[in-house]
Every structure is written in C-alpha cells, then in structure tokens.
DSSP file (Angstrom, degrees, kcal/mol; ACC not computed):
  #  RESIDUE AA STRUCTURE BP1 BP2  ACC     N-H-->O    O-->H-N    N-H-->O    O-->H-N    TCO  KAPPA ALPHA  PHI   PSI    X-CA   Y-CA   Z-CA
    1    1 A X              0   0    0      0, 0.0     3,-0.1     0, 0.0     4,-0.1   0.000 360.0 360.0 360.0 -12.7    0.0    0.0    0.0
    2    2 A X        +     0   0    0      1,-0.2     3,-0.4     2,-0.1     4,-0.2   0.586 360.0  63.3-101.6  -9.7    2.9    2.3    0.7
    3    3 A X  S  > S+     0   0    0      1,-0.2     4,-1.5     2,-0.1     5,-0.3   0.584  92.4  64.2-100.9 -24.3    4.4    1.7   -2.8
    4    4 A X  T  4 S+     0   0    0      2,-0.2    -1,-0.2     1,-0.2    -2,-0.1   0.503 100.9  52.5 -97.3   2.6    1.2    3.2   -4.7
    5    5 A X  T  > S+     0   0    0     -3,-0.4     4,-1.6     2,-0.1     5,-0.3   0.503 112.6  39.6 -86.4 -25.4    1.8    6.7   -3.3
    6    6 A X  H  > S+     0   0    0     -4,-0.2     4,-1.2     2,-0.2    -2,-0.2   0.808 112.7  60.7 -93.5 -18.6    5.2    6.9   -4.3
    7    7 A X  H  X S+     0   0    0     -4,-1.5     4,-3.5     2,-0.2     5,-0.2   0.855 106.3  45.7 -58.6 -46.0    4.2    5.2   -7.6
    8    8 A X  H  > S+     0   0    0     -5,-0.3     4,-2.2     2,-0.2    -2,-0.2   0.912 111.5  51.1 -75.2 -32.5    1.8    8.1   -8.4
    9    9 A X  H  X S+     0   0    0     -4,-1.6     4,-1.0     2,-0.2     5,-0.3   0.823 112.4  52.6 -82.9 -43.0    4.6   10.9   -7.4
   10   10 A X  H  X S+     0   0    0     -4,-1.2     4,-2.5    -5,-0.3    -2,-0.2   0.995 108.0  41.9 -51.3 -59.1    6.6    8.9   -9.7
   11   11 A X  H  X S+     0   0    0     -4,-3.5     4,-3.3    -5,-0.2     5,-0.2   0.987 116.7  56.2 -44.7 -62.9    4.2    8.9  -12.7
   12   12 A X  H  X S+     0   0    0     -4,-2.2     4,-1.2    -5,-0.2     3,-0.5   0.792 113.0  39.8 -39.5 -98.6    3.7   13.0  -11.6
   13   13 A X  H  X S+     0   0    0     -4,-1.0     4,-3.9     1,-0.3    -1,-0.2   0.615 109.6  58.3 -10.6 -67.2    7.3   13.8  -11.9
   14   14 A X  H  X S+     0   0    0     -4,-2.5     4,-1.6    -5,-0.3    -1,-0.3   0.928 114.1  42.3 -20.5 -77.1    7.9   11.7  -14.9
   15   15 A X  H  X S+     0   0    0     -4,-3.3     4,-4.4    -3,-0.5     5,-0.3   0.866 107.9  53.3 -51.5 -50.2    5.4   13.8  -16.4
   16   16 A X  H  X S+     0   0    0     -4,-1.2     4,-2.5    -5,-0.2     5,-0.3   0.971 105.8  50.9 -31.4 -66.8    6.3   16.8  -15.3
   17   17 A X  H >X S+     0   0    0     -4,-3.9     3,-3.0     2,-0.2     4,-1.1   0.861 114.5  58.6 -47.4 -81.4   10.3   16.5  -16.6
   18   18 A X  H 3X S+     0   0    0     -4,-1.6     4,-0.7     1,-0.3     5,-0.4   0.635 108.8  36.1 -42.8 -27.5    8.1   15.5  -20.0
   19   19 A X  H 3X S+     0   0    0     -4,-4.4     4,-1.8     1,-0.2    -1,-0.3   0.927 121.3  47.6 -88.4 -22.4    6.0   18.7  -20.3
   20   20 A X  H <X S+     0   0    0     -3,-3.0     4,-2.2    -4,-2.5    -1,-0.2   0.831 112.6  48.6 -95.4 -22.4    9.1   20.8  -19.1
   21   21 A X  H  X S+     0   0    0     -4,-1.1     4,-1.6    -5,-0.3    -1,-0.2   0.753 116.9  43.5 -72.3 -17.5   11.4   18.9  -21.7
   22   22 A X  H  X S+     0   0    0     -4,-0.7     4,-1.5    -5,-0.4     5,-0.2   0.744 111.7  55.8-100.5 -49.3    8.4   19.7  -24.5
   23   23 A X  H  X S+     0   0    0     -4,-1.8     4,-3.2    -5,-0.4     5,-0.2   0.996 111.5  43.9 -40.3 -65.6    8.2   23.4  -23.1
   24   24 A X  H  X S+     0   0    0     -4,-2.2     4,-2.3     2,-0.2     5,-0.2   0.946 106.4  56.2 -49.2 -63.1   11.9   23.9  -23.7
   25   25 A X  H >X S+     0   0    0     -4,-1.6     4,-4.0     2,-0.2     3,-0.8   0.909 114.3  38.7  -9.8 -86.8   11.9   22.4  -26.9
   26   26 A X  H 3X S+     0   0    0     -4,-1.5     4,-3.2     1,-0.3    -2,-0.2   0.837 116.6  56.9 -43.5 -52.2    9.1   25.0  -28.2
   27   27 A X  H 3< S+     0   0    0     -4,-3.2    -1,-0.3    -5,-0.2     5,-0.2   0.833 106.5  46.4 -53.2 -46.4   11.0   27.9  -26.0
   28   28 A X  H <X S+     0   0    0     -4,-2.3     4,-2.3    -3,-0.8     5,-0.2   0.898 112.5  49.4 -93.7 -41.2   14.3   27.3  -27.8
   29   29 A X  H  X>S+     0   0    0     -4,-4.0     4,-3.7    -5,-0.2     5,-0.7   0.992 110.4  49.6 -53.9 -59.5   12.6   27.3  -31.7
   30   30 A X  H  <5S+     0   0    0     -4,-3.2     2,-0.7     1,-0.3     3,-0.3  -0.609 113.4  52.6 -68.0-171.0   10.6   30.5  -31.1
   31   31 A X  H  >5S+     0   0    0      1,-0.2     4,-4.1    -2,-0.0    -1,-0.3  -0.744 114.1  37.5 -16.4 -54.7   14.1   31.7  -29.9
   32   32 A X  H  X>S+     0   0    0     -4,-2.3     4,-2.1    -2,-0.7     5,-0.5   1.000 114.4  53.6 -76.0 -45.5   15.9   30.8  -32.8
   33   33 A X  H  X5S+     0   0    0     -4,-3.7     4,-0.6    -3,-0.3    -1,-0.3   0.841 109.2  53.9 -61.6   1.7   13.1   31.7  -35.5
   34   34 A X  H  ><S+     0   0    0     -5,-0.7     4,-1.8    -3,-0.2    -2,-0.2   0.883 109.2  47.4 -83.8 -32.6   13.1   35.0  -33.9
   35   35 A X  H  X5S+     0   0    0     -4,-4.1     4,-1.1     2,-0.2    -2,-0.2   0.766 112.1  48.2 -78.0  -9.3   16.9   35.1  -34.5
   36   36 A X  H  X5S+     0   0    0     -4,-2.1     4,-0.9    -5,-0.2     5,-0.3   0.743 112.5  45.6 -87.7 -33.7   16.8   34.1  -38.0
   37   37 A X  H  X<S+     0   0    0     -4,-0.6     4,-1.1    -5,-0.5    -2,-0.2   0.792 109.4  59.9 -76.6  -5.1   14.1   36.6  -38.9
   38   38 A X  H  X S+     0   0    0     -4,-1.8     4,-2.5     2,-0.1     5,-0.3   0.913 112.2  36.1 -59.6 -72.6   16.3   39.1  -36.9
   39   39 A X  H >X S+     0   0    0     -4,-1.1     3,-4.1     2,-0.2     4,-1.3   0.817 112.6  60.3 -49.6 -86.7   19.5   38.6  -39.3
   40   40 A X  H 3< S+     0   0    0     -4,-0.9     5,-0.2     1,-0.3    -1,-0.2   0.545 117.6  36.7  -9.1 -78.7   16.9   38.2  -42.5
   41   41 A X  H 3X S+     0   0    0     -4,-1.1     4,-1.9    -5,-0.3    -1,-0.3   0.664 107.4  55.4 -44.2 -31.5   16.0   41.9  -41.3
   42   42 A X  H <X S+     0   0    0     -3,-4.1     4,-4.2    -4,-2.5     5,-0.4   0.906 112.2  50.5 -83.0 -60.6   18.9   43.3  -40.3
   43   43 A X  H  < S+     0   0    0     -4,-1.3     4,-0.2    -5,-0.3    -1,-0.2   0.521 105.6  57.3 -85.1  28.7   20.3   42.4  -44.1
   44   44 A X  H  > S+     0   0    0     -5,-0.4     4,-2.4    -3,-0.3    -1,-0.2   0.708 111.7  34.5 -84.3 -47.4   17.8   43.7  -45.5
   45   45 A X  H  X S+     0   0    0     -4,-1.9     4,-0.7    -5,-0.2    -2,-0.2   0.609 114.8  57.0 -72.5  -6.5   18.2   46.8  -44.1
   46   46 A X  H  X S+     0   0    0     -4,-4.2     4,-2.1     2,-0.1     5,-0.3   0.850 111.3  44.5 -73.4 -74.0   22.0   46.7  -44.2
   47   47 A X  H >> S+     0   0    0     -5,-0.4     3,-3.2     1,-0.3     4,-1.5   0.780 113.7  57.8 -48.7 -79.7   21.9   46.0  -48.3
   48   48 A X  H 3X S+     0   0    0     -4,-2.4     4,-2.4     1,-0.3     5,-0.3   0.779 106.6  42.2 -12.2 -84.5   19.1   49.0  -48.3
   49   49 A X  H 3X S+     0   0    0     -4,-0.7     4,-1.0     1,-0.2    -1,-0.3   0.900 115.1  56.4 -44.4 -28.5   21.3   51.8  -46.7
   50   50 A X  H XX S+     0   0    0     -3,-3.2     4,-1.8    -4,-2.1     3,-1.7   0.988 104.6  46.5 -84.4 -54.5   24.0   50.5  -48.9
   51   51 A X  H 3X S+     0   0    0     -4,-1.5     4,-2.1    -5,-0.3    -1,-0.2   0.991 112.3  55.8 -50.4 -50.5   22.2   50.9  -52.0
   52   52 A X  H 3< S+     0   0    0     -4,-2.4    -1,-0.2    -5,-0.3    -2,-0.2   0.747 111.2  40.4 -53.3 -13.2   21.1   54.5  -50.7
   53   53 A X  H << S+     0   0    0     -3,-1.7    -1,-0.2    -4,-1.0    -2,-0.2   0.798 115.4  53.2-107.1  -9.9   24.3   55.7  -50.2
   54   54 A X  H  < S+     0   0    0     -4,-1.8     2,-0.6    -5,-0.2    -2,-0.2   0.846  93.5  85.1 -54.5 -43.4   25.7   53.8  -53.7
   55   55 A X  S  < S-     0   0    0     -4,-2.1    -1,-0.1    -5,-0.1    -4,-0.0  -0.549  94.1-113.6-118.1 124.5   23.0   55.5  -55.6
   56   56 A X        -     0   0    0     -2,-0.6    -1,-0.1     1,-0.1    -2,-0.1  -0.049  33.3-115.2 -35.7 130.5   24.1   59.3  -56.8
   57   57 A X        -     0   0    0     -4,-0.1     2,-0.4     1,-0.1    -1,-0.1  -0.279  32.8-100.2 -52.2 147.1   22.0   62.2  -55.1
   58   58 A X        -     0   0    0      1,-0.1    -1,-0.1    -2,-0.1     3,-0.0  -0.673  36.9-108.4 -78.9 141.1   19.7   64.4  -57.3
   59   59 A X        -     0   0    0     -2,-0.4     2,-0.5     1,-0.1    -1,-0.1  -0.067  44.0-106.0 -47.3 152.5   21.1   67.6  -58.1
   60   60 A X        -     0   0    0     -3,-0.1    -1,-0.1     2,-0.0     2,-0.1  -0.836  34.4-122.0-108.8 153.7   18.9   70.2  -55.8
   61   61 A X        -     0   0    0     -2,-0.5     2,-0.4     1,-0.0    -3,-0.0  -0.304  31.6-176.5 -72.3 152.6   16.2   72.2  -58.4
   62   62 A X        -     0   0    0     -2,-0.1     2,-0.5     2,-0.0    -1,-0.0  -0.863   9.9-174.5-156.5  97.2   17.0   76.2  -58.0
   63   63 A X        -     0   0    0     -2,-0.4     2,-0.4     0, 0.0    -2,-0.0  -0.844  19.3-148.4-105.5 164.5   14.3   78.2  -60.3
   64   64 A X        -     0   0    0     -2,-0.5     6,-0.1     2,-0.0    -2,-0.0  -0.976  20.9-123.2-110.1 122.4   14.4   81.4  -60.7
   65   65 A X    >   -     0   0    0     -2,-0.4     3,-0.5     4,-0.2     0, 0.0  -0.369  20.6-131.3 -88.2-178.6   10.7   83.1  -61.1
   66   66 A X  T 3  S+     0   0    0      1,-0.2    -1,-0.1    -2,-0.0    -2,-0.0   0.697 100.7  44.0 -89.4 -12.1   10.4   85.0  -64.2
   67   67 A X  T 3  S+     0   0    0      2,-0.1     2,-0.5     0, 0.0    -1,-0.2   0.203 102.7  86.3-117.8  10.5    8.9   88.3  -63.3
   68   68 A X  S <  S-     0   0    0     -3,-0.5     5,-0.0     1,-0.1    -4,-0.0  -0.787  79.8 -98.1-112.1 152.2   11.6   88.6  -59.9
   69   69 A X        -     0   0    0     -2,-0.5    -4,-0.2     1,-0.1    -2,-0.1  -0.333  21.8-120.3 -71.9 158.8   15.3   90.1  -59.7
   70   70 A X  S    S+     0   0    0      1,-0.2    -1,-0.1    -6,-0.1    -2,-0.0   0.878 115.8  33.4 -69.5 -56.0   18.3   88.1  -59.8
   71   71 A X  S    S+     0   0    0      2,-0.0    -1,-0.2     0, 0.0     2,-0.0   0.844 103.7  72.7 -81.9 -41.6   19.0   89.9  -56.0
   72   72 A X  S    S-     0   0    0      1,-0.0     2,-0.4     0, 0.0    -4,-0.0  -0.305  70.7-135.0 -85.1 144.1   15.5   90.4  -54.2
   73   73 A X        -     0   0    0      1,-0.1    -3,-0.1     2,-0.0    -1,-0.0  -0.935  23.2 -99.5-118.6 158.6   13.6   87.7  -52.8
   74   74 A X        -     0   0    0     -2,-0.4     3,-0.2     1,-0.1    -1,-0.1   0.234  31.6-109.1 -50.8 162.1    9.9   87.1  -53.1
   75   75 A X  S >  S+     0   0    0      1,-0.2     3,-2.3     2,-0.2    -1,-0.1   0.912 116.6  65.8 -56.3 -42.8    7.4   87.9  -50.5
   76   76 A X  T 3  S+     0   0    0      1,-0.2    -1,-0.2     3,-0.0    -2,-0.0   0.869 102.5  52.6 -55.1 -35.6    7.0   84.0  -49.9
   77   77 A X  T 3  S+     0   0    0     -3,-0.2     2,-0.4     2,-0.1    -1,-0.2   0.253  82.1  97.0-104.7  38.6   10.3   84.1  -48.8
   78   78 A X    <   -     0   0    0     -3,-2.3     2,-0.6    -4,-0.0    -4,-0.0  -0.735  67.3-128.2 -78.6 139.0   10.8   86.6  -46.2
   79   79 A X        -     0   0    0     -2,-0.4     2,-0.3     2,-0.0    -2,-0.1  -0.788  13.5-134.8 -81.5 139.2   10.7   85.9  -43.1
   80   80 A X        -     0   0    0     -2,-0.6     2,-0.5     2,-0.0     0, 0.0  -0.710  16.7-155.7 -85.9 135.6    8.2   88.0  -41.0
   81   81 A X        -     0   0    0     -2,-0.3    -3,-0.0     1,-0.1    -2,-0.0  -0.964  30.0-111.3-123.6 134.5   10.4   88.8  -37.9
   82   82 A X        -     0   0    0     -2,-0.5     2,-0.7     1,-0.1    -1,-0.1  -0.102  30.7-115.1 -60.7 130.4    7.3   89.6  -34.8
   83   83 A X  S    S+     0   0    0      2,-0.0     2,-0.1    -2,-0.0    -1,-0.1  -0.661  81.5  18.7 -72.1 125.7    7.0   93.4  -33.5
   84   84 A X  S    S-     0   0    0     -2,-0.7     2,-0.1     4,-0.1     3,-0.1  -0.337  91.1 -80.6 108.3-160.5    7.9   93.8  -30.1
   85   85 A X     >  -     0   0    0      1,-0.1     4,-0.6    -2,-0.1    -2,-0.0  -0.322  33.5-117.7-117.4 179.0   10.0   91.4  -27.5
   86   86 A X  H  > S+     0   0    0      2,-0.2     4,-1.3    -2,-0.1     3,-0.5   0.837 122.3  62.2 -84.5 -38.2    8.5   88.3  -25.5
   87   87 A X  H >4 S+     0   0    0      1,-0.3     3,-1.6     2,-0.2     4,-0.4   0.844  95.0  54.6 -53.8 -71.7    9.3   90.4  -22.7
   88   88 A X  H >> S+     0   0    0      1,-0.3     4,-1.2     2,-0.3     3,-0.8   0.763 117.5  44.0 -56.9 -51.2    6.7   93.0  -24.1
   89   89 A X  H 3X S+     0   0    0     -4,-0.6     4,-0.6    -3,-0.5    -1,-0.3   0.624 101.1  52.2  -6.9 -79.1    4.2   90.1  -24.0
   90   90 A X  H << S+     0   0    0     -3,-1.6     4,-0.4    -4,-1.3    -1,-0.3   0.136 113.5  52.4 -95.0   2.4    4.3   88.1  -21.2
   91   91 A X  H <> S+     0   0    0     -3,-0.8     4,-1.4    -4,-0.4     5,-0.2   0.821 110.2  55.7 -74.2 -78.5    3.9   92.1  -19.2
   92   92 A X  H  X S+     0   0    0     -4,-1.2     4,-0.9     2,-0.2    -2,-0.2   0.616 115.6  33.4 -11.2 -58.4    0.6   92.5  -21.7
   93   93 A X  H >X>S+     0   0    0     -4,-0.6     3,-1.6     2,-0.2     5,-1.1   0.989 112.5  59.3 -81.2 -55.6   -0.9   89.3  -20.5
   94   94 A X  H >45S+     0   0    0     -4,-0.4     3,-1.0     1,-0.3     5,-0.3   0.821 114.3  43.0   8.1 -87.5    0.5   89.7  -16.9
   95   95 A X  H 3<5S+     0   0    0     -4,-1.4    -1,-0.3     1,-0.3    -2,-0.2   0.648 106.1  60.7 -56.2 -26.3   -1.6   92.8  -17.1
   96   96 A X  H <<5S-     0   0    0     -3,-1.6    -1,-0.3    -4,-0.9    -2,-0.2   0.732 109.3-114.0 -42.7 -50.6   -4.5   91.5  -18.7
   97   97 A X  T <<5S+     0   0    0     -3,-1.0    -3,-0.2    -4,-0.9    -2,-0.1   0.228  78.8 124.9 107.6  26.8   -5.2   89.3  -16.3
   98   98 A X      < +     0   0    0     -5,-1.1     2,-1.9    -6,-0.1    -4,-0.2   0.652  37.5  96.4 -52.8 -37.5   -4.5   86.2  -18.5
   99   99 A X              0   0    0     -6,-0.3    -1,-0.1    -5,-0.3    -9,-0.0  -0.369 360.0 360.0 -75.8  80.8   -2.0   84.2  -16.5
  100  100 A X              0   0    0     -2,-1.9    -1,-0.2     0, 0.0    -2,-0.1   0.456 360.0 360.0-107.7 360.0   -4.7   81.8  -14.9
C-alpha cells in the first residue's frame, strides 16, 4: 500500500520533466526563428542603406521666377520677424489678467 503513493509521485514527476522537456523544446525554436528573422531583417536593411548611399544624389532644383530680380527675394520668402519682445508680451498678459 505504501508503494502506490510513491508510484503516483513517480508517474507526476515523470510527467512533469516530459512537459518541461516539451516546453523547452518550443521555447528554444521561437528563440531561434526570432533570431533568423532578426538577421533576415537586419540584411535587409543593411543591403538597403548600402544601396542609398551607392546611388548618386539628385542635383537640388533652383528656379528662378520669371517676373523677380536676380538679387530680391519674393514675398514668400521673407521671413516676418514679430513686432515687439516676448518680454513686451508676457507684461501684456500679466496685465491683462490672462495668467490663470
């Protein structure tokens, strides 16, 4: 009678080491298909940047419009530089009673 508890804790064990040997197993493929699709990726994106820096830049476009001088530039490219300071500003709101 004393032998069919320690029979069943045998069987249990057994089984156990099997599912943890069958666990590992699974654990250690996904590990490795993660590390081959890792490389896969990595040269893909190696060979990528190496074709982008192999392949000649485009020249950069400069028009000139037709009705503007050689020296002035267009209204579109001024910059509008703001009247007055932040200083002048942040007192204005200050006073307002903005600063909630």
């Amino acid at each position: 009678m004393a032998d069919e508890p320690n029979k069943m804790r045998a069987e249990i064990r057994a089984r156990q080491a099997e599912d943890g040997k069958k666990a590992m197993a699974e654990y250690e493929a996904s590990a490795a298909a993660t590390r081959a699709k890792t490389e896969k990726l990595r040269a893909l994106r190696l060979a990528k940047e190496a074709a982008e820096l192999a392949a000649p830049k485009p020249p950069a476009k400069t028009k000139a419009k037709a009705g503007a001088k050689a020296g002035s530039k267009s209204a579109k490219t001024k910059k509008k530089v703001p009247d007055g300071k932040l200083a002048d500003w942040l007192d204005d709101q200050a006073d307002s009673g903005h600063n909630t």
